[in-house]
C-alpha atoms as an extended CHARMM CRD file, in Angstrom:
* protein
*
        55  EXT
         1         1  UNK       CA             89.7920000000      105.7600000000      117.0080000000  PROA      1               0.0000000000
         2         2  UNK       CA             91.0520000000      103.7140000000      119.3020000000  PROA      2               0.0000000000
         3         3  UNK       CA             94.1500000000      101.6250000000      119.1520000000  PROA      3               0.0000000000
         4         4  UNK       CA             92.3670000000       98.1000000000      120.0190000000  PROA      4               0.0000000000
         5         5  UNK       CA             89.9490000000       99.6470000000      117.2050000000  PROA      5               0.0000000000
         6         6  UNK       CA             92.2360000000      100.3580000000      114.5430000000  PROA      6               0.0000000000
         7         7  UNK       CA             94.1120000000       96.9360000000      114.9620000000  PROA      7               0.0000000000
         8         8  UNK       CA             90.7010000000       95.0930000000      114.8820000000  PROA      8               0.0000000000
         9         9  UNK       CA             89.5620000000       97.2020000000      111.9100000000  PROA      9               0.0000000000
        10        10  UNK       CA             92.8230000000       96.3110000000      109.7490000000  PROA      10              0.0000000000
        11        11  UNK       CA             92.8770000000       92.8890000000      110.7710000000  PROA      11              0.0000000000
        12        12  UNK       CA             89.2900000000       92.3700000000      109.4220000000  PROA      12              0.0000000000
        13        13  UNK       CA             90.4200000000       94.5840000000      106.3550000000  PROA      13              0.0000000000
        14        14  UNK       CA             93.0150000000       91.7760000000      105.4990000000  PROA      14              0.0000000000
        15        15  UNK       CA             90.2290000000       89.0110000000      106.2030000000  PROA      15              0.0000000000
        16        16  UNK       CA             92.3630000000       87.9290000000      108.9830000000  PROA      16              0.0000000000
        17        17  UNK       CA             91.1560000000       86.2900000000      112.3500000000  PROA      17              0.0000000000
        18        18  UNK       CA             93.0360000000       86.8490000000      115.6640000000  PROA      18              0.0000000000
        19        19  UNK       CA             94.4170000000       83.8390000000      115.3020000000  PROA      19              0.0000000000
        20        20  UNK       CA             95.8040000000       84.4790000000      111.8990000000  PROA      20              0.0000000000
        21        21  UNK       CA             97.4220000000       87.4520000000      113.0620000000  PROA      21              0.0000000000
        22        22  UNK       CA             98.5280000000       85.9250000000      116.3260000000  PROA      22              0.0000000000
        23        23  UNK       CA            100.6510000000       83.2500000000      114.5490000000  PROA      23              0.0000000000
        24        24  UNK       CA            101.7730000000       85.6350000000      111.7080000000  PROA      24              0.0000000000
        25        25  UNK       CA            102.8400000000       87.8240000000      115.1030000000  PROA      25              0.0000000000
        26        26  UNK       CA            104.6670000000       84.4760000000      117.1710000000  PROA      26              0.0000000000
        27        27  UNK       CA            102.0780000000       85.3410000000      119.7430000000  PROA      27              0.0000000000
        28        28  UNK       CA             98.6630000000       84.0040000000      121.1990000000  PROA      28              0.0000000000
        29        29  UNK       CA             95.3380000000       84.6310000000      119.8310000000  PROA      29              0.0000000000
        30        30  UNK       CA             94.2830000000       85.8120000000      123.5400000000  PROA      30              0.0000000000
        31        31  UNK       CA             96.9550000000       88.5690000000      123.1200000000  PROA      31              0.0000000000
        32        32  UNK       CA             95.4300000000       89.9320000000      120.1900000000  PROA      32              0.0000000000
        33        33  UNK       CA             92.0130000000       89.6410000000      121.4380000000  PROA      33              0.0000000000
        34        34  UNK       CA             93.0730000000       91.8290000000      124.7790000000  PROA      34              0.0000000000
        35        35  UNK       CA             94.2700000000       94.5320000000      122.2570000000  PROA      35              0.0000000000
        36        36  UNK       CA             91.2220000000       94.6050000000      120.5510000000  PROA      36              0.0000000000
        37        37  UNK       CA             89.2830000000       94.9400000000      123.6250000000  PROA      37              0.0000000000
        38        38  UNK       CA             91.5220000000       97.3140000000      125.4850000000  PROA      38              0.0000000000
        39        39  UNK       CA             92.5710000000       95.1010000000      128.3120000000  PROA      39              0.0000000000
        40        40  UNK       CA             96.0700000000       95.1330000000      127.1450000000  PROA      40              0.0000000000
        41        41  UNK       CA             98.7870000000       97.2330000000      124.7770000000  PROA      41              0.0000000000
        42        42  UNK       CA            100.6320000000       95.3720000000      122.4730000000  PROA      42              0.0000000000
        43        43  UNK       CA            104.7470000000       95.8240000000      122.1470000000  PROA      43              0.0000000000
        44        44  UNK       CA            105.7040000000       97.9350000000      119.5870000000  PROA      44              0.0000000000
        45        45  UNK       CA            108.1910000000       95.3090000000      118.0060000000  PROA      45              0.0000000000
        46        46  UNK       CA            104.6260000000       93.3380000000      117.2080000000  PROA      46              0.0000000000
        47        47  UNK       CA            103.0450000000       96.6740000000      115.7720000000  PROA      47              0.0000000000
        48        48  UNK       CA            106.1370000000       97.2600000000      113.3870000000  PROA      48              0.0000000000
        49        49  UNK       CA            106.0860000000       93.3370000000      112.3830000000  PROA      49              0.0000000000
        50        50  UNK       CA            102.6270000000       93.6090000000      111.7420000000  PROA      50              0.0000000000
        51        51  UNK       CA            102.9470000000       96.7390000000      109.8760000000  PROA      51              0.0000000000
        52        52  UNK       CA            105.9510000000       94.5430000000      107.4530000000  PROA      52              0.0000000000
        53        53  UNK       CA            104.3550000000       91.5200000000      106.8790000000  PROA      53              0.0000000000
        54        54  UNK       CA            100.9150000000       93.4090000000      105.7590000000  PROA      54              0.0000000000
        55        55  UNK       CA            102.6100000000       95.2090000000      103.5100000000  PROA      55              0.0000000000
């Protein structure tokens, strides 16, 4: 699976939209939406903040 895959599939695991996760992340929902679609690679600082915060 892809990575823009897995962070789409999680989010919607947690019932969260892009913008949800965008403002739990400090960033924009059109950063989360180019993950998801493979247009752009998110930081690994957001990954590991993500990966706190969800628990």
């Amino acid at each position: 699976m892809e990575l823009g895959n897995k962070i789409k599939y999680y989010r919607l695991k947690k019932e969260m939209t892009q913008e949800r996760l965008a403002e739990k992340l400090g960033l924009s929902a059109q950063a989360v939406s180019k993950w998801e679609l493979g247009a752009a690679m998110p930081d690994i600082t957001c990954c590991r903040s993500w990966r706190r915060s969800s628990g």
